[in-house]
C-alpha positions in Angstrom: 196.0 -66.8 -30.6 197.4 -64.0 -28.8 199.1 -61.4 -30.2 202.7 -60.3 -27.6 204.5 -57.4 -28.0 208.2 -58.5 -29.9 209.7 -56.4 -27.2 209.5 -57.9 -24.4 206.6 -60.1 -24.9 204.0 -58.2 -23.9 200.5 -59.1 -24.3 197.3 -57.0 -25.8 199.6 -54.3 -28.4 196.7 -52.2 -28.3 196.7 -51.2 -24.1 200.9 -51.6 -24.4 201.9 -49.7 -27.4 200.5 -46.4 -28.3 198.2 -45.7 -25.1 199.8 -43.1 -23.1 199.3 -42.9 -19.5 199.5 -39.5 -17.4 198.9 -38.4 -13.7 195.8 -36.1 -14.0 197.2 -32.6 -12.9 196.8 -31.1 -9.5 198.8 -34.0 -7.6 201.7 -34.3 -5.8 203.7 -37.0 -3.6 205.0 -36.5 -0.1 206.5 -38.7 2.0 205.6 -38.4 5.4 206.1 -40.6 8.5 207.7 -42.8 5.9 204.9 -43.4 3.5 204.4 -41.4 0.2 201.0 -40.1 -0.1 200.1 -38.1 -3.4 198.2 -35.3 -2.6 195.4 -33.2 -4.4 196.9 -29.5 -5.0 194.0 -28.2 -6.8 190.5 -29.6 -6.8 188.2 -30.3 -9.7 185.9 -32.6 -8.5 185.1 -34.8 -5.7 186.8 -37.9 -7.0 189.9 -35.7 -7.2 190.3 -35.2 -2.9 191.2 -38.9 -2.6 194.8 -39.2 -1.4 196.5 -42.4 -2.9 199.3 -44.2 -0.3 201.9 -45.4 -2.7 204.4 -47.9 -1.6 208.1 -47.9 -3.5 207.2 -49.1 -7.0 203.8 -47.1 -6.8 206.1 -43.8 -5.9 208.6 -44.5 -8.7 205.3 -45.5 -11.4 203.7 -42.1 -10.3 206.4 -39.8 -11.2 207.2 -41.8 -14.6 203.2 -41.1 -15.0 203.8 -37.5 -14.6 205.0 -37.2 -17.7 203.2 -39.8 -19.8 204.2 -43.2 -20.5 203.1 -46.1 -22.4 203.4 -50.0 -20.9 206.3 -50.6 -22.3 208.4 -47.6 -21.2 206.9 -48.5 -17.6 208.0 -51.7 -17.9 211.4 -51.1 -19.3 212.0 -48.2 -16.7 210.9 -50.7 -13.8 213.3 -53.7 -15.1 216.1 -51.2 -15.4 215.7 -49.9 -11.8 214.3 -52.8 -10.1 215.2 -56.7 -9.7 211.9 -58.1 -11.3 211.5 -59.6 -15.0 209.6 -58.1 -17.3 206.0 -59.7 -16.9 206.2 -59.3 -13.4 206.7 -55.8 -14.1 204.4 -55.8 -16.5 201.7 -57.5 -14.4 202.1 -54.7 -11.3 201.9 -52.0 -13.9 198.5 -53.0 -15.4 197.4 -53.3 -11.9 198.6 -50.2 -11.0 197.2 -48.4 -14.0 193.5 -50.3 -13.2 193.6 -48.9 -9.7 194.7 -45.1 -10.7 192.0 -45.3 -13.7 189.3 -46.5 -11.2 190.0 -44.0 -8.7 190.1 -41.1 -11.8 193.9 -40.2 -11.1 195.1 -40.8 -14.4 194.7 -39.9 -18.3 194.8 -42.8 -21.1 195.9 -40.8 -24.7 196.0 -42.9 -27.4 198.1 -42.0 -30.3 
């Protein structure tokens, strides 16, 4: 059986509870021609000149990213501000955090 998160029911404790997630450094969001685009700053590597297009939710996930977050703060920041339950949040969040982790634009810290 699976184990969910008493919180807010939240599935797999180990990738929602203590894993903290954080924008590599070196990026920053712009909006131009109305789309927000986050920007390399500072170069490391190659994987690191992409430019992600973030849409509203992506915009407002990337600067609660900046300064670390688990899951469940995502999730509770996204029901607080948004009209969406909590495992649709939680749902766009996990996919969100899949496509910045393939694409090397975020750190997972797990503490």
């Amino acid at each position: 059986m699976e184990q969910v998160n008493p919180i807010i029911g939240l599935a797999d404790p180990q990738r929602t509870g203590n894993t903290y997630y954080q924008i590599k450094p070196g990026f920053v969001v712009r909006e131009i021609a109305g789309e927000y685009l986050a920007v390399p700053v500072a170069l490391q590597d190659e994987a690191e000149s992409r430019i992600a297009v973030l849409n509203s939710w992506g915009k407002f996930l990337w600067e609660q990213l900046q300064q670390g977050q688990t899951v469940v703060g995502l999730v509770h920041a996204m029901t607080d501000c948004y009209e969406v339950s909590a495992t649709e949040a939680e749902r766009d969040i996990l996919e969100f955090l899949d496509q910045l982790k393939e694409n090397k634009l975020i750190l997972e810290v797990r503490k």
